[in-house]
C-alpha positions as CSV (number, residue, x, y, z in Angstrom):
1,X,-25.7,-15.9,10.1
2,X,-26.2,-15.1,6.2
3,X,-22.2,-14.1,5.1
4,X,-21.5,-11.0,2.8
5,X,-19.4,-10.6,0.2
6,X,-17.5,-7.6,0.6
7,X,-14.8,-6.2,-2.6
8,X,-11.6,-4.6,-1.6
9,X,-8.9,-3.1,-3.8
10,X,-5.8,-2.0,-4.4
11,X,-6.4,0.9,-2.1
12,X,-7.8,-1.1,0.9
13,X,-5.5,-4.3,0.9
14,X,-2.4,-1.7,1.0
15,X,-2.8,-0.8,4.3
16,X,-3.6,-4.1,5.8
17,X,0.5,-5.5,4.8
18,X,2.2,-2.3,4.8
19,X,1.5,0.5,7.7
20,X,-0.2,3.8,6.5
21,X,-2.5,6.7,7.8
22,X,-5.3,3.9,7.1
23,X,-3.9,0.9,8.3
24,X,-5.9,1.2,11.7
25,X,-9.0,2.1,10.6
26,X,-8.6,-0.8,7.8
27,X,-8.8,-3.8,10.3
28,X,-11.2,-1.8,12.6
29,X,-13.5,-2.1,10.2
30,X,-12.5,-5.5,9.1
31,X,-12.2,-7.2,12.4
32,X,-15.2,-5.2,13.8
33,X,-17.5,-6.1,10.2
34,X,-16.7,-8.4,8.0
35,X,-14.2,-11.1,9.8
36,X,-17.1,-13.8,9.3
37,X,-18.2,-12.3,5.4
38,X,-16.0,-13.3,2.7
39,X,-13.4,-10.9,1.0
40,X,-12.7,-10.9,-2.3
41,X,-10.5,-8.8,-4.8
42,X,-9.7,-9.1,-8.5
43,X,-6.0,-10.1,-9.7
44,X,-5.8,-6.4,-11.4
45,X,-6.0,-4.8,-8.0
46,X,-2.9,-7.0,-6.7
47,X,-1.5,-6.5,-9.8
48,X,-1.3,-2.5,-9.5
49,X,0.3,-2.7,-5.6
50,X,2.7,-4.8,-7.0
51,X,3.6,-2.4,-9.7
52,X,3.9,0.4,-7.7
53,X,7.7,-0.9,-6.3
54,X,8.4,-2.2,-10.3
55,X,11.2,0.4,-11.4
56,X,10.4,-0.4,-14.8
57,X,13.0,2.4,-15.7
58,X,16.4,2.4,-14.2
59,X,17.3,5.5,-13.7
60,X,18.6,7.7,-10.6
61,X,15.4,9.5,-10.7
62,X,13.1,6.6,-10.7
63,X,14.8,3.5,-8.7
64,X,16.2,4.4,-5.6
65,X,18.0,1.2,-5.4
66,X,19.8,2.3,-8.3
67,X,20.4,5.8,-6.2
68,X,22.1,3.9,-3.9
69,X,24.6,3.0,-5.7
70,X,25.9,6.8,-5.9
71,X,26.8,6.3,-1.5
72,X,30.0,4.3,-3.2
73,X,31.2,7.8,-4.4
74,X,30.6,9.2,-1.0
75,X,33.4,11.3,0.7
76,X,32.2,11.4,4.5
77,X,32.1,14.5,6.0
78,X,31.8,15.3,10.4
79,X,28.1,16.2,10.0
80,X,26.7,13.8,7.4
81,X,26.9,10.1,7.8
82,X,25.8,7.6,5.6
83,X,22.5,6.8,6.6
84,X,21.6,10.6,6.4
85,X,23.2,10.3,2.8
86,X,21.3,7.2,2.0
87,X,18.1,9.4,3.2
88,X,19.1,12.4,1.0
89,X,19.3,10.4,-1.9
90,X,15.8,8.4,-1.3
91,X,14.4,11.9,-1.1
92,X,16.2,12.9,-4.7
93,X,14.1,11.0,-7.0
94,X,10.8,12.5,-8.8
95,X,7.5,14.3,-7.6
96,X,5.2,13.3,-9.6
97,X,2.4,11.5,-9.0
98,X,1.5,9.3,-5.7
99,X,2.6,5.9,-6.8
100,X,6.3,4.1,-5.6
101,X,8.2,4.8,-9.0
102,X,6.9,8.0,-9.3
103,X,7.6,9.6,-5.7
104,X,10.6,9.7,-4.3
105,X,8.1,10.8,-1.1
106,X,6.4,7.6,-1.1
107,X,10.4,5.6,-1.8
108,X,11.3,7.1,0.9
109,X,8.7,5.9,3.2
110,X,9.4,2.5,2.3
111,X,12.7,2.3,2.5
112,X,13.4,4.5,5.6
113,X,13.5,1.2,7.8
114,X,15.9,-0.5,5.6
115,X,18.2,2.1,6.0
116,X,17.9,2.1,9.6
117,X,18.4,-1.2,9.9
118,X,22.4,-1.1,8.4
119,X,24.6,-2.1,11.2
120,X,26.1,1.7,12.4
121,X,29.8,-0.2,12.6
122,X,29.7,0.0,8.6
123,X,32.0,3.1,7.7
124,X,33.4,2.0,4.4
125,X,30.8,4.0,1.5
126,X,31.4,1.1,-0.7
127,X,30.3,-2.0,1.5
128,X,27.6,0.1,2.9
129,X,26.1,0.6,-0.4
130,X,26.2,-3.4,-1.0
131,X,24.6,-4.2,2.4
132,X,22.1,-1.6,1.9
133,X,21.0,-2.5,-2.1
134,X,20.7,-5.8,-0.7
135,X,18.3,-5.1,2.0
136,X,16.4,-2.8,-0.3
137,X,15.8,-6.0,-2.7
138,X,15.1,-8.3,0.1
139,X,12.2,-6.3,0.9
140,X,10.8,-5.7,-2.2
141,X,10.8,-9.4,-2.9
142,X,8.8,-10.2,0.6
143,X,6.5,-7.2,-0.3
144,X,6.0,-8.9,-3.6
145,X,5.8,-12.3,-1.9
146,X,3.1,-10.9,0.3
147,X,1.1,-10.0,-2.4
148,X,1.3,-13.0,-4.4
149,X,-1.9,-15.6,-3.4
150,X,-1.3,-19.2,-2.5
151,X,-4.2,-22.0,-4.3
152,X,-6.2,-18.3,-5.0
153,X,-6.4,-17.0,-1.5
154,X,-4.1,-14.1,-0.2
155,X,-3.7,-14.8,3.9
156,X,-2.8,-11.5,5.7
157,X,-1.1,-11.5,9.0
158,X,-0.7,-8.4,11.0
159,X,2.2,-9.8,12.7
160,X,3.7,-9.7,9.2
161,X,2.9,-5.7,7.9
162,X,5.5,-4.1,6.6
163,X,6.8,-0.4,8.0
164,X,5.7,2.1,5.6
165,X,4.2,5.3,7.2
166,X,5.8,4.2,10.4
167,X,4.5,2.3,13.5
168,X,3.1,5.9,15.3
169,X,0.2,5.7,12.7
170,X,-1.4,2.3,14.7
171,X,-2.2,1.3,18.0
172,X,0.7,-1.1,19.8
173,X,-2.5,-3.5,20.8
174,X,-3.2,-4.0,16.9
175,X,-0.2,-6.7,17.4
176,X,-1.8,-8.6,19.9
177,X,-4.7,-9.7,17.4
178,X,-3.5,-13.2,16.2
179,X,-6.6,-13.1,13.6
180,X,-5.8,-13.9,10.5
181,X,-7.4,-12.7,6.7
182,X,-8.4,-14.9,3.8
183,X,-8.6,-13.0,1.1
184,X,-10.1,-14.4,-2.3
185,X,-8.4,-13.5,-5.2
186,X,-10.4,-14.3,-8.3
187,X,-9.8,-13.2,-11.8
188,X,-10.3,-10.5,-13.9
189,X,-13.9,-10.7,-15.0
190,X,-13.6,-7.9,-17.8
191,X,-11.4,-6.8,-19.8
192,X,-9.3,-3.5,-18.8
193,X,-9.9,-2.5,-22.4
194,X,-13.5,-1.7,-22.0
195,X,-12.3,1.0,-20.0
196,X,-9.5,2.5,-22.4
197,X,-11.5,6.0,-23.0
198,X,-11.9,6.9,-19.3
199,X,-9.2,9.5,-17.9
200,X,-6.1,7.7,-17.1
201,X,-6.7,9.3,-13.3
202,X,-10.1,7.5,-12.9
203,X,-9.5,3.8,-15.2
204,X,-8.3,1.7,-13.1
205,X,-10.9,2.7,-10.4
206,X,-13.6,2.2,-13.1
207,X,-12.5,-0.7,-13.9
208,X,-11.9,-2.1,-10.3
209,X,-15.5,-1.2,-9.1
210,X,-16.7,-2.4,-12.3
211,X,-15.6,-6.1,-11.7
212,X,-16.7,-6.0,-8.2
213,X,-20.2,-4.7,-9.1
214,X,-20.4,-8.3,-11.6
215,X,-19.3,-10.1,-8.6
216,X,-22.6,-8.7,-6.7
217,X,-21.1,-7.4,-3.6
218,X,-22.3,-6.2,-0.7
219,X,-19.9,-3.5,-0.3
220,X,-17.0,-2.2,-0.8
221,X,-14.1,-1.1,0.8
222,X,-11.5,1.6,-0.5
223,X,-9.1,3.7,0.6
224,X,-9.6,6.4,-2.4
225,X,-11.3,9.7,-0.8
226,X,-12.7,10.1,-4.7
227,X,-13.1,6.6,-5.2
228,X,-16.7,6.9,-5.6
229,X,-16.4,9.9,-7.8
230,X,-14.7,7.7,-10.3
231,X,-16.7,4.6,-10.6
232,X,-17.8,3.1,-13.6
233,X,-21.4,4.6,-15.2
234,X,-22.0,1.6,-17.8
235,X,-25.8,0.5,-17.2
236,X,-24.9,-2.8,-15.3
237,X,-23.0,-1.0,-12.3
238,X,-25.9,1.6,-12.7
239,X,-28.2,-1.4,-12.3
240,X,-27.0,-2.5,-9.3
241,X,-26.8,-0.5,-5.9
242,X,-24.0,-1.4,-3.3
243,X,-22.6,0.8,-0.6
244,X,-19.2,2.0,-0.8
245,X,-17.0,2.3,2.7
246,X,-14.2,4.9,2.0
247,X,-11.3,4.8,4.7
248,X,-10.6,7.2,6.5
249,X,-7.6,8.2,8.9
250,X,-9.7,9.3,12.0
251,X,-8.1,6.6,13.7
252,X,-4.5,7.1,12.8
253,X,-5.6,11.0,14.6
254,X,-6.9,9.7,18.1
255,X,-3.8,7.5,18.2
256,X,-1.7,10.7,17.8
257,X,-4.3,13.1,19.6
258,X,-4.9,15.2,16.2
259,X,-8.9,14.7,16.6
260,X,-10.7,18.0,16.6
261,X,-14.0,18.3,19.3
262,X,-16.1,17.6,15.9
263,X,-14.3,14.9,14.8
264,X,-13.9,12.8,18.2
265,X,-17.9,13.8,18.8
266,X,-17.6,16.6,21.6
């Protein structure tokens, strides 16, 4: 049996180590397609999901670890504890934009578990601020550990994803699969230069189909619903026709009984 190559990126190796709305559908496909092809991705794509939990500026607004610290200063009151505090606080950070230190949406998504997960016999603000910062950094470190390749290969384990979305987005049998994923992680074959006068909304997607169109795949796989509106239009990619699989959360909706009669075919 001939094996593809099939590209992911950043938006398609997301949901295979942390849960999302496209976590199910994302090792569907895999599992069901391309367990026996080879999967590759480019070091700028690992590079960006790593960034997205960098708080580069260290600031209430932007790191919620640093928001944490503020639960020190709390004065409980009958109807608020301190995990609803911690909560509030996730949720106080900025709007803008989709990515971790941007949205305190997508912070609090992340972190929701971690909170959670702070023993409910803690009453004192102070030590439940420590216990909880210190969770918060022990799971950006295995997030970043999760992401960081080993002799050039990222191994993915579903035993090992992350809560993200939440665990009502996948299937409970999707934890009985003891399959495992080698992914190749090769390096950047361009320089992210080349693409400095494309719209800061569609670069790095440029730029990411770009190198996986020089690495001749067969497909690839993305999680970005405008993905293919944003690919690269230099005369090489032009040159050379491969199909692009876009993600979709159709899955995640027959899990939680959202499909419409179109949708689940009736």
């Amino acid at each position: 049996m001939k094996r593809f190559v099939i590209g992911l990126e950043s938006s398609s190796i997301m949901p295979l180590i942390a849960v999302s709305p496209l976590t199910q559908d994302c090792y569907e496909i895999i599992w069901g397609r391309y367990l026996s092809d080879t999967l590759i991705v480019h070091n700028d794509s690992v590079d960006e999901l790593k960034s997205i939990f960098n708080f580069r500026a260290n600031t209430f607004f932007s790191n919620p670890v640093k928001r944490m610290e503020k639960i020190r200063d709390f004065h409980p009151r009958g109807e608020l504890s301190l995990k609803g505090a911690a909560m509030k606080l996730l949720l106080d950070g900025q709007m803008g934009g989709w990515v971790g230190n941007k949205n305190s949406r997508v912070q609090t998504f992340f972190f929701s578990d971690v909170v959670d997960a702070v023993s409910n016999d803690i009453k004192d603000p102070a030590h439940f601020a420590g216990v909880l910062v210190q969770k918060m950094k022990a799971k950006l470190a295995r997030y970043n550990q999760m992401l960081t390749p080993a002799n050039g290969t990222l191994t993915v384990d579903i035993g090992q994803i992350l809560p993200y979305w939440g665990y009502h987005n996948v299937s409970p049998s999707l934890f009985t699969e003891k399959r495992t994923l080698k992914i190749q992680v090769l390096p950047d074959n361009e320089l992210s230069e080349v693409f400095e006068s494309y719209p800061s909304a569609t670069r790095r997607d440029a730029y990411h189909y770009h190198m996986l169109k020089k690495e001749r795949v067969e497909q690839i796989l993305v999680g970005d619903a405008n993905y293919s509106k944003n690919i690269c239009s230099c005369p090489g990619c032009r040159a050379y026709e491969c199909d692009v699989k876009v993600l979709k959360d159709t899955s995640r909706k027959r899990i939680l009984n959202l499909t419409s009669p179109r949708e689940s075919g009736h």
